[in-house]
Residue, then its C-alpha position, 0 to 999 in steps of 0.5 A: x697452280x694446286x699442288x700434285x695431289x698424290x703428294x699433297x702432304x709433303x714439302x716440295x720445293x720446286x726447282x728451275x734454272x736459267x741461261x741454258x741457252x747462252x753463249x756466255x756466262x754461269x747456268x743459275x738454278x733456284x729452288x723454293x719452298x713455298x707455303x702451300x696455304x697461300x697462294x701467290x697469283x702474280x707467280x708466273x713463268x719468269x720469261x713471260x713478265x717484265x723485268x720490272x716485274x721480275x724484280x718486284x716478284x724477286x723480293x717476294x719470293x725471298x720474302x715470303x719463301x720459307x726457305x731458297x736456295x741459288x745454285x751457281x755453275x761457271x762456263x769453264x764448269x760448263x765446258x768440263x761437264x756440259x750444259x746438261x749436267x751443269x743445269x743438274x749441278x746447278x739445281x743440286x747447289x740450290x737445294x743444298x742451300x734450302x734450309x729446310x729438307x725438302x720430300x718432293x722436288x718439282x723439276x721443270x723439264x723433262x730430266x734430272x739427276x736425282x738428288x739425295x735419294x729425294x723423289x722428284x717429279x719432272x713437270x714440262x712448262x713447270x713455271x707456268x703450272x706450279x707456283x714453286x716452280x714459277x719462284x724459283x724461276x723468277x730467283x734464278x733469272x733475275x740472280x743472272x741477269x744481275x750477274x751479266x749486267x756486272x760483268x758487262x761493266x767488265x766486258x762491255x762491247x758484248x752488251x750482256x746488260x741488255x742480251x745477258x749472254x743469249x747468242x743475239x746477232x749482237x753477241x754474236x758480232x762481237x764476238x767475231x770482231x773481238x773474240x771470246x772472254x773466260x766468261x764465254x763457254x767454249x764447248x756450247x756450239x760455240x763454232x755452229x753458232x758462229x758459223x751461221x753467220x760469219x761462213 
């Protein structure tokens, strides 16, 4: 979790984003700064901790942080400008957010649009390597996950409380029997998706 040593007299944030590969629902991306004098051991890949966990470590990113910012990306944007773009979109909104400016991002994944002329580097399993790149994982996922469990209250036959948009058997029935909501993404292999199980 030590900091790239080429670039180790800079302030990086570290940027992930969360539900790329849902059915329904925004893309949300985080981006933390962190002080590097500390070291926060219980920061890990959001997708490998409980959602208790999640939660606990959620307050003490927002806590401890010195500066994060959330980044919001509907479906209906995700259909004008694919899932792609909206992941850079949504990183792009969350740095805007960070209160102080950032000289280095670390992107998890292996692509990015470059944001404001600020050098980033692209880590692959970031969240598993960079303690930034874990917060702000863990602040995008658990801001989504809240989101869905609200709008499940609104659409509850699609049970997004509990597979928060992801394309489960479940979802995927559902939508069959009930077709799609205006929180449904309709360019995101939608009809593929569909096709494996009801054709």
């Amino acid at each position: 979790m030590s900091l790239l040593t080429h670039y180790s007299d800079v302030i990086e944030a570290g940027c992930d984003e969360a539900g790329r590969g849902c059915l329904a629902g925004p893309v949300v991306a985080a981006a933390v700064i962190l002080d590097r004098d500390k070291d926060y051991a219980e920061l890990n890949d959001s997708k490998q901790l409980t959602e208790k966990k999640r939660m606990q470590l959620r307050t003490l990113v927002m806590k401890e942080a010195l500066a994060y910012g959330v980044g919001i990306v509907t479906a209906q944007e995700i259909d004008e400008i694919n899932i792609l773009n909206a992941s850079f979109l949504a990183m792009h909104r969350a740095l805007d957010q960070l209160k102080i400016r950032p000289q280095l991002l670390l992107i998890d994944g292996n692509r990015f649009n470059p944001y404001k002329k600020v050098k980033h580097v692209c880590v692959v399993g970031g969240d598993a390597k960079y303690q930034s790149i874990a917060a702000a994982s863990i602040l995008a996922k658990t801001t989504r996950d809240m989101m869905m469990e609200q709008y499940d209250e609104q659409y509850p036959v699609y049970n997004w409380k509990k597979n928060k948009g992801y394309p489960t058997p479940e979802h995927k029935q559902a939508i069959a029997d009930y077709g799609t909501t205006p929180l449904h993404r309709m360019t995101f292999n939608m009809a593929i998706q569909l096709k494996l199980d009801f054709n």
